[in-house]
Structures are given as structure tokens and as C-alpha cells.
Backbone as CSV, one residue per row, in Angstrom:
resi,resn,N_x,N_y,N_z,CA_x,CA_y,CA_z,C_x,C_y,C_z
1,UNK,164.238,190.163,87.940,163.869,188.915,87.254,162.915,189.247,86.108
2,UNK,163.195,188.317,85.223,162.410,188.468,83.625,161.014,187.444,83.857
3,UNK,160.197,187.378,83.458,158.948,186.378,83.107,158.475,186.557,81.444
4,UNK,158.762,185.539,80.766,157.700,185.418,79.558,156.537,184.615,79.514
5,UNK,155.716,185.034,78.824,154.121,184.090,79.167,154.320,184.276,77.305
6,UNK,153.803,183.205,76.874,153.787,182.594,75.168,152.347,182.459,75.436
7,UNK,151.658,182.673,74.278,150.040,182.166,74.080,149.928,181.842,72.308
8,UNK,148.610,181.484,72.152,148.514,181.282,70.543,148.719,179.982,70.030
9,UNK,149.031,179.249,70.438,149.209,177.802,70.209,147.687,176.920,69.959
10,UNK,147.803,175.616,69.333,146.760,175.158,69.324,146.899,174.356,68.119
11,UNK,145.525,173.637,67.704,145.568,173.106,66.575,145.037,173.391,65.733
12,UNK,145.437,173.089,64.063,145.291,174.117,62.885,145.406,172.733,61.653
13,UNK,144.199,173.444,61.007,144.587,172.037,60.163,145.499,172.476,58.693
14,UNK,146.234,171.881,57.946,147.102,172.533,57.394,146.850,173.498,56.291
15,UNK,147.278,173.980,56.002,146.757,175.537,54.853,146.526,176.899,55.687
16,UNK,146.173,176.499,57.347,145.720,177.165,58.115,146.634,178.185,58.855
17,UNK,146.070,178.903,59.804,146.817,179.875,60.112,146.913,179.985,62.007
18,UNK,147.715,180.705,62.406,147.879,180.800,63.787,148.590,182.116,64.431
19,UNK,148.774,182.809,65.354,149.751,183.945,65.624,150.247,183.400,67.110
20,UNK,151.441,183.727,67.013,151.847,183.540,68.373,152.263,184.438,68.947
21,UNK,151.933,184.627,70.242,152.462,186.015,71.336,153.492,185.645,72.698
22,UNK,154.518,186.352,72.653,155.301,186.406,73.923,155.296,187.770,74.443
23,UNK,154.987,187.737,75.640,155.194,189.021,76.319,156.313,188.893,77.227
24,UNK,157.087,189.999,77.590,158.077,190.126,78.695,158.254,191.169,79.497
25,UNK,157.967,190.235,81.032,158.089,191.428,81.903,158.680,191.215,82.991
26,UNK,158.988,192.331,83.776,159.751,192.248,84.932,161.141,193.404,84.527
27,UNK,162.010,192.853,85.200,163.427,194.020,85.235,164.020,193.826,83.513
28,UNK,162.889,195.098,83.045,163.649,195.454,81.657,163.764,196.647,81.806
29,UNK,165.327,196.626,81.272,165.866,198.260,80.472,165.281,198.627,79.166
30,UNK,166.137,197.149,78.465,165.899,197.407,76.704,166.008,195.676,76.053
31,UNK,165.032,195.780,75.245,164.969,194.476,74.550,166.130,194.605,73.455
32,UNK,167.035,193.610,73.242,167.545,193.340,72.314,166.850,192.885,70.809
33,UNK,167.607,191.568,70.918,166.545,190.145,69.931,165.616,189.874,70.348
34,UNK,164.820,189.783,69.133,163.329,188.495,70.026,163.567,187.431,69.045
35,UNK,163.034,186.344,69.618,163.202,185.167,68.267,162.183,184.166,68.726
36,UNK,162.247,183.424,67.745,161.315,182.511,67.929,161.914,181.094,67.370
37,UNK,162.008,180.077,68.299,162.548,178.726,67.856,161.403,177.633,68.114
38,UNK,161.578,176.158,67.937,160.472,175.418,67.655,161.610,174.014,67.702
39,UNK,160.827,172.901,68.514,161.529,172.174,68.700,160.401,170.931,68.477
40,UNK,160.309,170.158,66.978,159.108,168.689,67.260,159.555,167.611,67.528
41,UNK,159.042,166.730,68.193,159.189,165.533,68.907,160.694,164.729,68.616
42,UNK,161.381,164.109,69.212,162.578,163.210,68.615,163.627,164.372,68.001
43,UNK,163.475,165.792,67.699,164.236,166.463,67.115,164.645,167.379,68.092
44,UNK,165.851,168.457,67.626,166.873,169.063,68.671,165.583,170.703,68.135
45,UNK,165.784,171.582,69.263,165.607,172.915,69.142,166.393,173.391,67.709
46,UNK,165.398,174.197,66.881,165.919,174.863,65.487,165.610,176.269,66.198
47,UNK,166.316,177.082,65.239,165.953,178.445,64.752,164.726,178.753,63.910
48,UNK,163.636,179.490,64.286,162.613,179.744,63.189,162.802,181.392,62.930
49,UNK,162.897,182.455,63.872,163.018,183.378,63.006,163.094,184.561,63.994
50,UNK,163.639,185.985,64.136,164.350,186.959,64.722,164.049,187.882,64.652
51,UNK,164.034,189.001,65.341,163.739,190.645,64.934,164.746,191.231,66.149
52,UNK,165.617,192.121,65.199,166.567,192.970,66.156,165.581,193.938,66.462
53,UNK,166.325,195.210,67.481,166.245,196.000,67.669,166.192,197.097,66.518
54,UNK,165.352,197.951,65.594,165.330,198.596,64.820,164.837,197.597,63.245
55,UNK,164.019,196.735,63.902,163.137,195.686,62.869,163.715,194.857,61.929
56,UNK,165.364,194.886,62.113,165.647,194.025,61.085,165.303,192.296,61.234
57,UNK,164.546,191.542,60.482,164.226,190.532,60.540,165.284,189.100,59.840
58,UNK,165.368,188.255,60.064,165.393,187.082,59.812,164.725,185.772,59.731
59,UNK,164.683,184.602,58.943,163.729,183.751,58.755,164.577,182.250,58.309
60,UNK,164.120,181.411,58.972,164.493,179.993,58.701,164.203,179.568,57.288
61,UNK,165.007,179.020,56.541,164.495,179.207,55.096,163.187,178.449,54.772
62,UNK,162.964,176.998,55.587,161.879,176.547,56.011,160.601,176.992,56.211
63,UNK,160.736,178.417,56.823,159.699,178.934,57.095,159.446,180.685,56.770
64,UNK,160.201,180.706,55.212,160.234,181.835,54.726,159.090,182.427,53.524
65,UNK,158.464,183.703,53.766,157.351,183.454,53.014,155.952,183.586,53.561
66,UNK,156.206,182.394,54.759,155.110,182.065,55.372,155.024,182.713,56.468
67,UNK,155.864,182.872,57.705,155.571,183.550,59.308,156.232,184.610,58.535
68,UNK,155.816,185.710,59.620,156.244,187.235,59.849,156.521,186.860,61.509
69,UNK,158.293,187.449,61.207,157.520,187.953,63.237,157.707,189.481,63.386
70,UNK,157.089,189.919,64.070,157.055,191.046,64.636,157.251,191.340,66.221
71,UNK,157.134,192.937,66.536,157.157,193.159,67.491,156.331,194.713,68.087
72,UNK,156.101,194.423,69.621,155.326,195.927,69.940,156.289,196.129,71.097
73,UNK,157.097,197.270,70.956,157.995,197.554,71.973,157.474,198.476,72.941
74,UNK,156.261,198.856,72.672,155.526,199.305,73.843,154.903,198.368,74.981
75,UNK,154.774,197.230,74.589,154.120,195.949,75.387,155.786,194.805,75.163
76,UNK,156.508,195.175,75.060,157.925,194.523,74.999,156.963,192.681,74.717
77,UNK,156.455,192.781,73.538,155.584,191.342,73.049,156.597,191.568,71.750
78,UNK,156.843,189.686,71.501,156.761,189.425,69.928,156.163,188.553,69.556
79,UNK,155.571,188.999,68.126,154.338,188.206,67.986,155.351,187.050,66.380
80,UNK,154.542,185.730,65.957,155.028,184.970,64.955,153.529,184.736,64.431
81,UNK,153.392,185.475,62.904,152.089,184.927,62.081,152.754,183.952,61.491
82,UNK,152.201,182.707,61.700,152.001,181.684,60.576,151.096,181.088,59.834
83,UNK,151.426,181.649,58.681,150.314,181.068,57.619,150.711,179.915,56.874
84,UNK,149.831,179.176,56.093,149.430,178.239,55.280,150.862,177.003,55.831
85,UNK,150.334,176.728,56.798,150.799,175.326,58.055,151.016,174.586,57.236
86,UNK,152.233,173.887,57.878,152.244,172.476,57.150,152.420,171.584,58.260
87,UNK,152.002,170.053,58.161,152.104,169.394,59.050,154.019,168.990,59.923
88,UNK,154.679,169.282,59.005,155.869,169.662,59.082,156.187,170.689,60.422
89,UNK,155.267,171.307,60.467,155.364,172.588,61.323,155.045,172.294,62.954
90,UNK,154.236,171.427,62.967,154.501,170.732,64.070,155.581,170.768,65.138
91,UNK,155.316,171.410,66.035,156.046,171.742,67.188,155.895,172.378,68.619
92,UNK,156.937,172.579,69.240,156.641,173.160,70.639,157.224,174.459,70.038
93,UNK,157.108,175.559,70.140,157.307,176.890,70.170,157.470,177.868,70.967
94,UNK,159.097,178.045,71.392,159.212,178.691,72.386,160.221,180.226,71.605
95,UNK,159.978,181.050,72.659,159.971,182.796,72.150,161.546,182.620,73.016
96,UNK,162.596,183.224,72.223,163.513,183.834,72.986,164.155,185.218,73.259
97,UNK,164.520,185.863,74.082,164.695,186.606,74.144,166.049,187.846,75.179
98,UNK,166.568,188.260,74.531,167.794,189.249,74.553,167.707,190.554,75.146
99,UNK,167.727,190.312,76.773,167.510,191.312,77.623,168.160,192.094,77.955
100,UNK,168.564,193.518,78.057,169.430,194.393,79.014,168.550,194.857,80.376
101,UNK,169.422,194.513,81.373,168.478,194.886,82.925,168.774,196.285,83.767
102,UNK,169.562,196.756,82.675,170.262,197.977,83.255,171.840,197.834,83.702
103,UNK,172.080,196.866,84.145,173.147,195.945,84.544,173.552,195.087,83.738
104,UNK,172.989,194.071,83.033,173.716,193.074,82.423,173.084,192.775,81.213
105,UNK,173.352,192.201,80.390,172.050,191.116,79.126,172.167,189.825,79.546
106,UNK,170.682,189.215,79.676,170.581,188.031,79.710,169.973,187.325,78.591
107,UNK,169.629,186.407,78.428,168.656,185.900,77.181,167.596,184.498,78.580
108,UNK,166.574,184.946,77.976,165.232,184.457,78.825,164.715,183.378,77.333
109,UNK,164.048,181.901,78.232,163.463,181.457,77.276,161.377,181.417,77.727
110,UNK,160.695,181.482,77.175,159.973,181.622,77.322,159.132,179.765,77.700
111,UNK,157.698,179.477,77.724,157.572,178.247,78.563,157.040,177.356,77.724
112,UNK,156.987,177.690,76.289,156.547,177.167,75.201,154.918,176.810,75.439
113,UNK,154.474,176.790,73.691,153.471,176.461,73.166,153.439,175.268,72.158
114,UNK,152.441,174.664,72.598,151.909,173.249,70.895,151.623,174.072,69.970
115,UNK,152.416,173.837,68.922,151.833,174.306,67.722,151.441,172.481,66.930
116,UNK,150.057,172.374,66.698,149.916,170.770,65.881,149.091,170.762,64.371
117,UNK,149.462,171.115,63.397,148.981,170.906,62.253,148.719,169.824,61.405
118,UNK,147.131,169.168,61.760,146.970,168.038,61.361,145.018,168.038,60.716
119,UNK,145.093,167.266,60.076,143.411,167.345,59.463,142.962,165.857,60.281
């Protein structure tokens, strides 16, 4: 079994900044994808942004510019900097992620975080 724990969340007033962390542990072989999606109130789960295996990245055009995500494959964590917030940005923020267990790939969602950008 997989466990992700998300941290970094909170409130930020806009211009402002935040990092978010997912860690994953339990029965890992090899991390695939990590990603990071974001879902605000009344609206469906989006895509915010990706890192394969061998750092290639992707970014929601929404939020291009502004987050980096990264990753430490020694602590199988991915982290999402977001800078200069917009109230737009507003959301729950959950980490996903693209597991091999030795046996199979699964994809794990993590238990989400508030992200609230407001003055």
C-alpha cells in the first residue's frame, strides 16, 4: 500500500507565495508522474502541472510562469512553488501520483490541501 501526506497549504494574500509538498510512501519500486491538480469550489478537478520521470515538466497554461514543480527522488516528494497568487488560484490541491510496486502501476491521489488567496 501507497500513503501520500500533502502539506504547504494555507492562506496567502495575492502577489504572494506558497510551496507545496507531497511525499510518498509505502510499497514503492519507481515513481513514474507526479502532478499536481487543484479543484475550487462549484468547479470539476483541472490539471495544474507534471514532472515525468527524467524532469520533463509540464504546466497548465493558467499557471505558467508562475509554479515550478519539482521533485526529490530520494524522499520520492513533489514539491509545487507558487508565486505571485492570484485570487483565481484558489483551491483544494491535491498531488497525484504514478506508481510502479514492483508488480503493477497504480496512480495514488493524495488528501489535499486549501490553497486561499485573498487580502
Amino acid at each position: 500500500q501507497v500513503q501520500l501526506v500533502e502539506s504547504g497549504g494555507g492562506l496567502v494574500q495575492p502577489g504572494g507565495s506558497l510551496r507545496l509538498s507531497c511525499a510518498a510512501s509505502g510499497s514503492i519500486f519507481s515513481i513514474n508522474a507526479m502532478a499536481w491538480y487543484r479543484q475550487a469550489p462549484g468547479k470539476q478537478r483541472e490539471f495544474v502541472a507534471v514532472i515525468i520521470s527524467g524532469d520533463s515538466t509540464n504546466y497548465a497554461d493558467s499557471v505558467k510562469g508562475r509554479f515550478t514543480i519539482s521533485r526529490d527522488n530520494a524522499k520520492n516528494t513533489v514539491y509545487l512553488q507558487m508565486n505571485s497568487l492570484k485570487p483565481e488560484d484558489t483551491a483544494v490541491y491535491y498531488c497525484n501520483v504514478d506508481i510502479y510496486s514492483g508488480k503493477y502501476n497504480e496512480v495514488y491521489w493524495g488528501q489535499g490541501t486549501q490553497v486561499t488567496v485573498s487580502s
